[in-house]
VOKOL-744845 format. One record per residue: residue number from 1; residue in three letters; y, z, x negated of N, C-alpha, C, O in turn. Coordinates in nm, 3 decimals. Layout:
% VOKOL-744845
NUM, ALA, Y, Z, X, Y, Z, X, Y, Z, X, Y, Z, X
...
***
This chain:
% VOKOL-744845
1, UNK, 7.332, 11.910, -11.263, 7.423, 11.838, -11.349, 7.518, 11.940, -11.410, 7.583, 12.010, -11.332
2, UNK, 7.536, 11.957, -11.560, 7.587, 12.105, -11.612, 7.694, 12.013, -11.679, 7.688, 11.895, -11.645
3, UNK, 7.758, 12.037, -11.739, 7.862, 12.024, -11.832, 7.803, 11.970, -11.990, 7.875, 11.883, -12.040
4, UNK, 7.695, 12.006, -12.063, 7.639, 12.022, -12.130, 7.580, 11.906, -12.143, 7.582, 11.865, -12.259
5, UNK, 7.518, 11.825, -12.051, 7.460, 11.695, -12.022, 7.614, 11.576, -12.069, 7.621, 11.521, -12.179
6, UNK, 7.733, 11.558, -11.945, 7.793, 11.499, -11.947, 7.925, 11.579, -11.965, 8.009, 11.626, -11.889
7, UNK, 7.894, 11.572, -12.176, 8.032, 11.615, -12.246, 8.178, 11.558, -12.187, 8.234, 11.486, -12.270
8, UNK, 8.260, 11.576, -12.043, 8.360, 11.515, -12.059, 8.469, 11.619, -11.975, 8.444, 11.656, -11.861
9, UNK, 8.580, 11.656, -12.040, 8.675, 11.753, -11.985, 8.669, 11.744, -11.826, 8.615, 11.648, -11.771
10, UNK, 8.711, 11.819, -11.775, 8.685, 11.871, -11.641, 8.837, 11.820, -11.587, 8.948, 11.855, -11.629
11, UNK, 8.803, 11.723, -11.478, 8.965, 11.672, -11.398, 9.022, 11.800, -11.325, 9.121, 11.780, -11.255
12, UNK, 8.981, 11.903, -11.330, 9.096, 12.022, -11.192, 9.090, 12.131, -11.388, 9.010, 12.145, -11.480
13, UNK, 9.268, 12.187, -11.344, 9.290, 12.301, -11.444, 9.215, 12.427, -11.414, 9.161, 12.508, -11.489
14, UNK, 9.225, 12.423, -11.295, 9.163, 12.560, -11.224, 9.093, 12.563, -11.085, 9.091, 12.452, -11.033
15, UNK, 9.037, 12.656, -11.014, 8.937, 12.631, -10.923, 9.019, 12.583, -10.801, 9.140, 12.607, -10.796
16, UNK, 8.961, 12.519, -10.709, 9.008, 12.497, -10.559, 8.894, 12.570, -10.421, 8.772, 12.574, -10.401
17, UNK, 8.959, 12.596, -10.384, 8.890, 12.662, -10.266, 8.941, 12.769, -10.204, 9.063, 12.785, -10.201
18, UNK, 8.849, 12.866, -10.141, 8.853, 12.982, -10.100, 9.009, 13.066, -10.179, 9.014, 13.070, -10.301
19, UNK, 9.109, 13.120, -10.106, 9.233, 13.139, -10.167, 9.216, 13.325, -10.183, 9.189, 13.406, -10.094
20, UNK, 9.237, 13.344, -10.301, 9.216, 13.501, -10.357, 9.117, 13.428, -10.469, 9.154, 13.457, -10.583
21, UNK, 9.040, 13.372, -10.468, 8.952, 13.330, -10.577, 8.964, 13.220, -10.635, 8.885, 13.195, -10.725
22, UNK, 9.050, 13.138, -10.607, 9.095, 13.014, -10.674, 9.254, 12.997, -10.661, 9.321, 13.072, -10.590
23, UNK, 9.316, 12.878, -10.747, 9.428, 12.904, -10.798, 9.498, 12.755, -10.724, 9.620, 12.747, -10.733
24, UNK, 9.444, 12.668, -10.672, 9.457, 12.608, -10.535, 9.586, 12.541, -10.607, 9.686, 12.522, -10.538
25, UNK, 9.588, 12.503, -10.761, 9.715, 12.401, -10.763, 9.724, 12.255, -10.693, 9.626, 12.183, -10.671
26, UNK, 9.847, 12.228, -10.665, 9.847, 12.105, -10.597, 9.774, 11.970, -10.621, 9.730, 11.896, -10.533
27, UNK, 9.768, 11.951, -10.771, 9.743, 11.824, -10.841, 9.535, 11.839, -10.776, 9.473, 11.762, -10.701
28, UNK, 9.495, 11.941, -10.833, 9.367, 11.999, -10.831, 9.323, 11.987, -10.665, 9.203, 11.990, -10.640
29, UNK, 9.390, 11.978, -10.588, 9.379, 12.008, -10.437, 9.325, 11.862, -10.387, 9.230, 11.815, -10.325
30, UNK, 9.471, 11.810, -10.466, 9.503, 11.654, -10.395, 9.352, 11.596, -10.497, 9.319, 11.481, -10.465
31, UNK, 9.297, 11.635, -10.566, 9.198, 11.563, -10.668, 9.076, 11.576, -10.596, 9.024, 11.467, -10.574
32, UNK, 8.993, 11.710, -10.538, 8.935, 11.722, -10.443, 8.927, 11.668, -10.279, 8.824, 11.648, -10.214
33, UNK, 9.069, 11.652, -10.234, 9.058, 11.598, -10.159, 9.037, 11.434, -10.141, 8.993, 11.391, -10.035
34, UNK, 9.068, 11.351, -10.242, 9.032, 11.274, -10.235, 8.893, 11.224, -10.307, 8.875, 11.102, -10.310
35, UNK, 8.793, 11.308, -10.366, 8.657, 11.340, -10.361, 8.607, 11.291, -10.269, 8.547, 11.185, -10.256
36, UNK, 8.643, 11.407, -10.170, 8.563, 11.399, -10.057, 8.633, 11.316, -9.958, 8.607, 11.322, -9.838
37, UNK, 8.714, 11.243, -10.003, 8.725, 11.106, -9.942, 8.673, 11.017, -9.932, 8.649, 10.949, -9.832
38, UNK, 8.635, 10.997, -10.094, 8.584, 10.898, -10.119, 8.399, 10.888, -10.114, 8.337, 10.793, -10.162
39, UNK, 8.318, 11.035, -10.030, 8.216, 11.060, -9.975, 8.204, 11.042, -9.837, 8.107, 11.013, -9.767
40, UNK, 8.366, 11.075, -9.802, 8.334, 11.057, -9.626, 8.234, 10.936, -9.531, 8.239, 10.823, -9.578
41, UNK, 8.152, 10.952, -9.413, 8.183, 10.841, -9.370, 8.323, 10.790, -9.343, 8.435, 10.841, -9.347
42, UNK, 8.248, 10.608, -9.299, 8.362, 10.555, -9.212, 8.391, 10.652, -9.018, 8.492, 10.639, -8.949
43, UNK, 8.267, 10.735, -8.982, 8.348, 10.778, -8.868, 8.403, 10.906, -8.853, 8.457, 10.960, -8.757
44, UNK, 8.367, 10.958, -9.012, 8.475, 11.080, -9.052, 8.568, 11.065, -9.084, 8.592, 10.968, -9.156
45, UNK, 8.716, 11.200, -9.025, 8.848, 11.142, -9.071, 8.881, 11.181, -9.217, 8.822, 11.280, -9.261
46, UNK, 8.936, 11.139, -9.268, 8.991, 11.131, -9.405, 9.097, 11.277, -9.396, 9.167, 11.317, -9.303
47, UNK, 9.071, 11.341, -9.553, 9.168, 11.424, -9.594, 9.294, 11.344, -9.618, 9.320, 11.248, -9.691
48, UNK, 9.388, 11.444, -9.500, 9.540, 11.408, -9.610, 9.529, 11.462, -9.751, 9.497, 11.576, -9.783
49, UNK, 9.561, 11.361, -9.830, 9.569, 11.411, -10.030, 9.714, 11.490, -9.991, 9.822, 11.434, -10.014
50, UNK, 9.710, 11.593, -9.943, 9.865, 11.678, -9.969, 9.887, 11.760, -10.026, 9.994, 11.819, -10.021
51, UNK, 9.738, 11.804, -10.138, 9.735, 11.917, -10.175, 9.767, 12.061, -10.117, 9.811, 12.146, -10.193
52, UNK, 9.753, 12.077, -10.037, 9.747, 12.177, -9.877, 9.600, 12.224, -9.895, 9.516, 12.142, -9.860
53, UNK, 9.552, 12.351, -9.949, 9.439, 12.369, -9.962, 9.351, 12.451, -9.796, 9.306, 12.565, -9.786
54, UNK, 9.354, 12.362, -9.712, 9.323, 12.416, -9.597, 9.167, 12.485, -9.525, 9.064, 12.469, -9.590
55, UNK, 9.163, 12.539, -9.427, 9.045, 12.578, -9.380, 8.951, 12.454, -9.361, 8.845, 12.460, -9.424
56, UNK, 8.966, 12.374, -9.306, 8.888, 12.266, -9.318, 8.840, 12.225, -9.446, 8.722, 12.193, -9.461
57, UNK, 8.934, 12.222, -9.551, 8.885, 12.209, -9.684, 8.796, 12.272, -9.759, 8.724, 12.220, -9.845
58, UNK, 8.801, 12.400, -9.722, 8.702, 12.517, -9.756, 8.590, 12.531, -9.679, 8.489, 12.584, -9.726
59, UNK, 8.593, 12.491, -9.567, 8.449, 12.454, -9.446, 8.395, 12.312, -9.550, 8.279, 12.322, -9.590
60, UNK, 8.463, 12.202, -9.587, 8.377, 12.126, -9.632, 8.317, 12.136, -9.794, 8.225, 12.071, -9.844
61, UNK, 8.380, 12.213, -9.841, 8.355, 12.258, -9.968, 8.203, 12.378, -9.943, 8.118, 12.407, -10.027
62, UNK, 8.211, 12.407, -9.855, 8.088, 12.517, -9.836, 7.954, 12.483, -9.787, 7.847, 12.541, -9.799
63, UNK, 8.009, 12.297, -9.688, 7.938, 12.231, -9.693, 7.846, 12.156, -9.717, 7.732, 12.136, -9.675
64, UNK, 7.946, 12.096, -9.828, 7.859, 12.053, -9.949, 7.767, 12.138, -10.027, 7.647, 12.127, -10.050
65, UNK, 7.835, 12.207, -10.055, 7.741, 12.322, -10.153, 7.616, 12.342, -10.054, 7.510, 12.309, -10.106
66, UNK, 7.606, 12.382, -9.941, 7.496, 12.399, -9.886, 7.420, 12.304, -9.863, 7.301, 12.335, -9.875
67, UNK, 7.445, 12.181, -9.830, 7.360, 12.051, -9.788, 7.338, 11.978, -9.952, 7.227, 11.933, -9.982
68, UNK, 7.420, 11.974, -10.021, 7.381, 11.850, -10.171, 7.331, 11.966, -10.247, 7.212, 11.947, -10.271
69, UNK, 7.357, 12.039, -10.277, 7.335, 12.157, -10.341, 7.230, 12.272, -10.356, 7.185, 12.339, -10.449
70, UNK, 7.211, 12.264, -10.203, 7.115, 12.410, -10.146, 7.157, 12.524, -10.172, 7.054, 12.590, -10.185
71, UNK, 7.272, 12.612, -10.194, 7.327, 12.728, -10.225, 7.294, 12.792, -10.084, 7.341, 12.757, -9.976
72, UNK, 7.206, 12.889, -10.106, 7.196, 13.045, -10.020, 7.338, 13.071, -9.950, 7.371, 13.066, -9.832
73, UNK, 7.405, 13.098, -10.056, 7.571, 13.163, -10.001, 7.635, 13.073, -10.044, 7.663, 13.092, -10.163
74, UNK, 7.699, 12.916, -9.975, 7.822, 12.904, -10.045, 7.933, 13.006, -10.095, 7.928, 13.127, -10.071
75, UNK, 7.998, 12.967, -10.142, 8.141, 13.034, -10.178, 8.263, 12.982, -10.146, 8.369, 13.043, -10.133
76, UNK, 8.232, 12.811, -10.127, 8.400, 12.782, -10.084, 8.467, 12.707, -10.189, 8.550, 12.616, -10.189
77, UNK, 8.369, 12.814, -10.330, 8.480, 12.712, -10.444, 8.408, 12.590, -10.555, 8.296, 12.561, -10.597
78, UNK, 8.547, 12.545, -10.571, 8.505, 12.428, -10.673, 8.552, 12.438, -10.822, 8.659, 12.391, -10.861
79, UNK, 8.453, 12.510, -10.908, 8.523, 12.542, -11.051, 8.563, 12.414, -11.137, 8.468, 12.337, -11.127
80, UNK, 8.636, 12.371, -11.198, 8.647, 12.302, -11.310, 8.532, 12.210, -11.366, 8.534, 12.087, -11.382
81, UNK, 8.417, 12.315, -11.396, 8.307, 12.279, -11.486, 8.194, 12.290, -11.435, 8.089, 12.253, -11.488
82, UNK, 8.212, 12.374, -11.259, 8.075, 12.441, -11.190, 8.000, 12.321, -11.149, 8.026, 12.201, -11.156
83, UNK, 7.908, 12.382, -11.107, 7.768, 12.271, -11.080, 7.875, 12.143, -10.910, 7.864, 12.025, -10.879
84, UNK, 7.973, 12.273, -10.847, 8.008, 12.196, -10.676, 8.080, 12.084, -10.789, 8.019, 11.977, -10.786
85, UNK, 8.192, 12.086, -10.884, 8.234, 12.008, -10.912, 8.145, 11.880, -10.945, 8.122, 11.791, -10.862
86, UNK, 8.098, 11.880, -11.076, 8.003, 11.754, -11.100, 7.912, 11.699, -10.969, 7.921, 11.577, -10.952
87, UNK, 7.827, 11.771, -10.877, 7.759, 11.743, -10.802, 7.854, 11.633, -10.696, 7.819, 11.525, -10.648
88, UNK, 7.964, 11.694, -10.684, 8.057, 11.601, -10.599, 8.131, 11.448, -10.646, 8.155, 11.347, -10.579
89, UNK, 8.165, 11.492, -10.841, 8.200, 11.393, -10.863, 8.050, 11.297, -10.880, 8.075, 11.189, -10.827
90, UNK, 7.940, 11.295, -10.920, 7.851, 11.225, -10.920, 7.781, 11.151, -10.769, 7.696, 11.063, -10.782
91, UNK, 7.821, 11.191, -10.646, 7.838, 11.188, -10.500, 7.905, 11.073, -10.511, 7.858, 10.964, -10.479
92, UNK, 8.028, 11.094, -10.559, 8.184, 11.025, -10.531, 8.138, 10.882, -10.616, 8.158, 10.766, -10.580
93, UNK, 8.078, 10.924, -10.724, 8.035, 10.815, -10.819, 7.980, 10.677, -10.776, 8.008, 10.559, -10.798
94, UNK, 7.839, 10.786, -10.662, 7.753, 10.650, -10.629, 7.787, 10.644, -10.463, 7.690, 10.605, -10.399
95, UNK, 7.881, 10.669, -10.400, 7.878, 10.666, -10.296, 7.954, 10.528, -10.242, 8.077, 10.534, -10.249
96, UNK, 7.911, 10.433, -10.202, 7.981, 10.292, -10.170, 8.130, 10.304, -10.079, 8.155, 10.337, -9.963
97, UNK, 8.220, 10.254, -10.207, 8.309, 10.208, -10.148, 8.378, 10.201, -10.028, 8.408, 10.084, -10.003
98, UNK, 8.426, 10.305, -9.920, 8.492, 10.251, -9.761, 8.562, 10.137, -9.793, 8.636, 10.141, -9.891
99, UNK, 8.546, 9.983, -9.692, 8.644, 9.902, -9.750, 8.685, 9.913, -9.582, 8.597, 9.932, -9.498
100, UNK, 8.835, 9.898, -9.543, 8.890, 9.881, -9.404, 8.875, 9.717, -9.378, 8.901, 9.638, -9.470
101, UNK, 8.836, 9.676, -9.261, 8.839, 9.553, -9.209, 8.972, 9.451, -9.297, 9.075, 9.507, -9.332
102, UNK, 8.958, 9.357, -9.312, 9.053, 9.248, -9.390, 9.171, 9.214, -9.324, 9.173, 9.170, -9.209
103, UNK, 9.275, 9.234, -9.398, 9.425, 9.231, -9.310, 9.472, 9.107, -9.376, 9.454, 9.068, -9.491
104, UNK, 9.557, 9.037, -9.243, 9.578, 8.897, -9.266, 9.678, 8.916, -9.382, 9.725, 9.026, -9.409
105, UNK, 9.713, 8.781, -9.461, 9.737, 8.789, -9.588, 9.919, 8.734, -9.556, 9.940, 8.671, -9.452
106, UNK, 10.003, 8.755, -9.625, 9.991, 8.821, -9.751, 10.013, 9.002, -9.726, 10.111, 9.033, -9.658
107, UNK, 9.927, 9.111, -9.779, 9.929, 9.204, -9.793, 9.974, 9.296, -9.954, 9.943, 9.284, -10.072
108, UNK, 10.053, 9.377, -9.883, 10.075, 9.480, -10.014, 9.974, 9.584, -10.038, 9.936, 9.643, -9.937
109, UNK, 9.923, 9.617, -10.146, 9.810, 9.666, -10.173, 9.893, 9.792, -10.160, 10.011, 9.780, -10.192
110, UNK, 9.847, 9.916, -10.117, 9.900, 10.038, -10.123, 9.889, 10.110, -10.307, 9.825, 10.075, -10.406
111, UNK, 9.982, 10.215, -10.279, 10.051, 10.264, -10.413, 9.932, 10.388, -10.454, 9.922, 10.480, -10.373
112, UNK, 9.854, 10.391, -10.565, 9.781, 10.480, -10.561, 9.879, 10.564, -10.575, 9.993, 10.530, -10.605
113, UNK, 9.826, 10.731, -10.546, 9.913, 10.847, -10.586, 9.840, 10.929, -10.719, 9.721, 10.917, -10.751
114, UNK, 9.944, 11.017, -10.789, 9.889, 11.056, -10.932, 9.760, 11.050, -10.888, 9.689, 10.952, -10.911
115, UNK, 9.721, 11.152, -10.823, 9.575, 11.240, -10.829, 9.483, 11.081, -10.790, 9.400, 11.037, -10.870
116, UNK, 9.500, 11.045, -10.723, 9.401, 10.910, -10.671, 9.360, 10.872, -10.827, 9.248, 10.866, -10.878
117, UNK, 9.455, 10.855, -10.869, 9.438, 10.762, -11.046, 9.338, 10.852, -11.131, 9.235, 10.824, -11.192
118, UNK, 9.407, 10.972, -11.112, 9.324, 11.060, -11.207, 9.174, 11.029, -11.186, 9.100, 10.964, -11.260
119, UNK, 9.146, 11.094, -11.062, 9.002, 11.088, -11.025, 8.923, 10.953, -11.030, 8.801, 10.952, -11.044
120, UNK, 9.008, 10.821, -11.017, 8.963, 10.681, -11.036, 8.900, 10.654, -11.167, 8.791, 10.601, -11.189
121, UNK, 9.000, 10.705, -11.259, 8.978, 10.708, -11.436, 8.870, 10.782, -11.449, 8.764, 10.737, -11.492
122, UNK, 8.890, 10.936, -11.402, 8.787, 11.035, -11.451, 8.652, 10.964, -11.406, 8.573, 10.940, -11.498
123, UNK, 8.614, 10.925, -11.270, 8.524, 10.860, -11.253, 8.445, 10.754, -11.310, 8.323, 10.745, -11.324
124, UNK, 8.544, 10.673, -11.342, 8.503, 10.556, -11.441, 8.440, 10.596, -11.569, 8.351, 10.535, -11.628
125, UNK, 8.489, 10.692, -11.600, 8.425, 10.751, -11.750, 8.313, 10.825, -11.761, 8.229, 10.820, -11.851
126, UNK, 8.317, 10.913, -11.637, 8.222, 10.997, -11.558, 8.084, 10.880, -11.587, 7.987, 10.896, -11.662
127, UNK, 8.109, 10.788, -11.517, 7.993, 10.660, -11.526, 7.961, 10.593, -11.636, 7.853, 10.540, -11.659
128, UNK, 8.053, 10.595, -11.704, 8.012, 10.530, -11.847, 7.931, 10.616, -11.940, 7.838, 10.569, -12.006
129, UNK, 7.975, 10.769, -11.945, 7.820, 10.820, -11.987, 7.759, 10.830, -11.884, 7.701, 10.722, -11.897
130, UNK, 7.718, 10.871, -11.783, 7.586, 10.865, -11.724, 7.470, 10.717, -11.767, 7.352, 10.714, -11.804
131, UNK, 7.563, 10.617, -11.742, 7.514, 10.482, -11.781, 7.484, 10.465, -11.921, 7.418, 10.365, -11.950
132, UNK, 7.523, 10.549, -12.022, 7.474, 10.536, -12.141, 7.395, 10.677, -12.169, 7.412, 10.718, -12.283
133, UNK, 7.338, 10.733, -12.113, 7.304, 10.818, -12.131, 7.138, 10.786, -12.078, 7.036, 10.812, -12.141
134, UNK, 7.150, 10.720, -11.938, 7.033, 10.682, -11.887, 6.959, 10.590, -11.979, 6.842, 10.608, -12.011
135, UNK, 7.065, 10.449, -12.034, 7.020, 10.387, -12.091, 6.964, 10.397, -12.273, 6.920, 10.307, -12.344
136, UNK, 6.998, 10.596, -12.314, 6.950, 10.618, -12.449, 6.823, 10.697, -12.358, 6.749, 10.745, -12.445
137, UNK, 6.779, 10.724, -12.253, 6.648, 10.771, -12.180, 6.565, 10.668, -12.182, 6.452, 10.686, -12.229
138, UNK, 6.600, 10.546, -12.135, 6.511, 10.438, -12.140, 6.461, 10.377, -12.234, 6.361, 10.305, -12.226
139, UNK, 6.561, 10.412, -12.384, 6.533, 10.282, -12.500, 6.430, 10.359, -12.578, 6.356, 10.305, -12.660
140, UNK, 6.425, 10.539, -12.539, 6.350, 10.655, -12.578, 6.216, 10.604, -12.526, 6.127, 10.582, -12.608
141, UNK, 6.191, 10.579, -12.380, 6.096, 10.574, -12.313, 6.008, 10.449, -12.357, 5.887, 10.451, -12.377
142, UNK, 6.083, 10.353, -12.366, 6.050, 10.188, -12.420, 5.998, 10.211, -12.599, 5.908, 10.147, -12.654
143, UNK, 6.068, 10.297, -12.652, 6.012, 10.308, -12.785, 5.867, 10.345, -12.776, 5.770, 10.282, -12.819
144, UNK, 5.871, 10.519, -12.678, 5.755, 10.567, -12.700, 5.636, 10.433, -12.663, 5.533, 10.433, -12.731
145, UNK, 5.655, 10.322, -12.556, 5.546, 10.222, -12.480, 5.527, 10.170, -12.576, 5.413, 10.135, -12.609
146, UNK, 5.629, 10.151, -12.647, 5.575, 9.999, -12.770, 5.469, 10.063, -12.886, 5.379, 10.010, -12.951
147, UNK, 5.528, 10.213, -12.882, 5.432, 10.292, -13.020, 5.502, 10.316, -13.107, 5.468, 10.397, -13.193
148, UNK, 5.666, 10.231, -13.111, 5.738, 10.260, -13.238, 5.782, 10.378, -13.310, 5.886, 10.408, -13.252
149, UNK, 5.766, 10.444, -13.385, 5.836, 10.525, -13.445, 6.021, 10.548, -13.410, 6.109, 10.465, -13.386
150, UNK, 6.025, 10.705, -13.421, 6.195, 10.700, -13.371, 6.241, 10.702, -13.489, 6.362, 10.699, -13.508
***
């Protein structure tokens, strides 16, 4: 999944990861971490979003890259535009929902934080081309069955 496919600006300014090689801003941290939140299982613990770019963070970033990915050498980092980014947000995309057991009512819905929103939006859009993108693959594919001319 390249950049090139799904034209849409990149949610982090600069890389996260591995520190000497990435620029580990807060907003960008807290955006990743709740990524891979929103991949976790339910009996994995959840990143604090504190933007705290920690060793654990960089163990699961190297993770990924090696298991969704297949990278020889991880690296640790997550560029902007690199393949760990998209591969994760498209993860995050189709990965179902954690919902916590149902709390008796009446409940206050918790306060998203910036970065939560960001990545909620970016996602949503993230999906709207993929979903139109699949669906100009199919109307391609359905043309060629019928015989029609493009």
């Amino acid at each position: 999944m390249v950049n090139k496919i799904y034209p849409l600006p990149s949610l982090l300014q600069r890389a996260v990861g591995r520190p000497g090689k990435s620029s580990n801003f807060q907003l960008d941290v807290m955006c990743v971490q709740h990524l891979f939140n929103k991949i976790r299982m339910p009996v994995q613990s959840a990143f604090p979003e504190d933007g705290n770019c920690t060793q654990t963070l960089i163990n699961s970033i190297c993770h990924f890259q090696l298991v969704h990915l297949r990278f020889k050498h991880p690296d640790g980092i997550i560029e902007p535009s690199g393949k760990t980014f998209y591969a994760l947000a498209q993860k995050a995309l189709s990965a179902p929902a954690y919902q916590s057991p149902p709390l008796p009512y009446p409940q206050k819905l918790p306060k998203l934080t910036q970065a939560q929103l960001l990545v909620n939006n970016y996602l949503r859009r993230f999906g709207c081309l993929i979903n139109s993108s699949e669906l100009s693959k199919l109307s391609l594919k359905a043309s060629r069955i019928n015989g029609s001319a493009l």
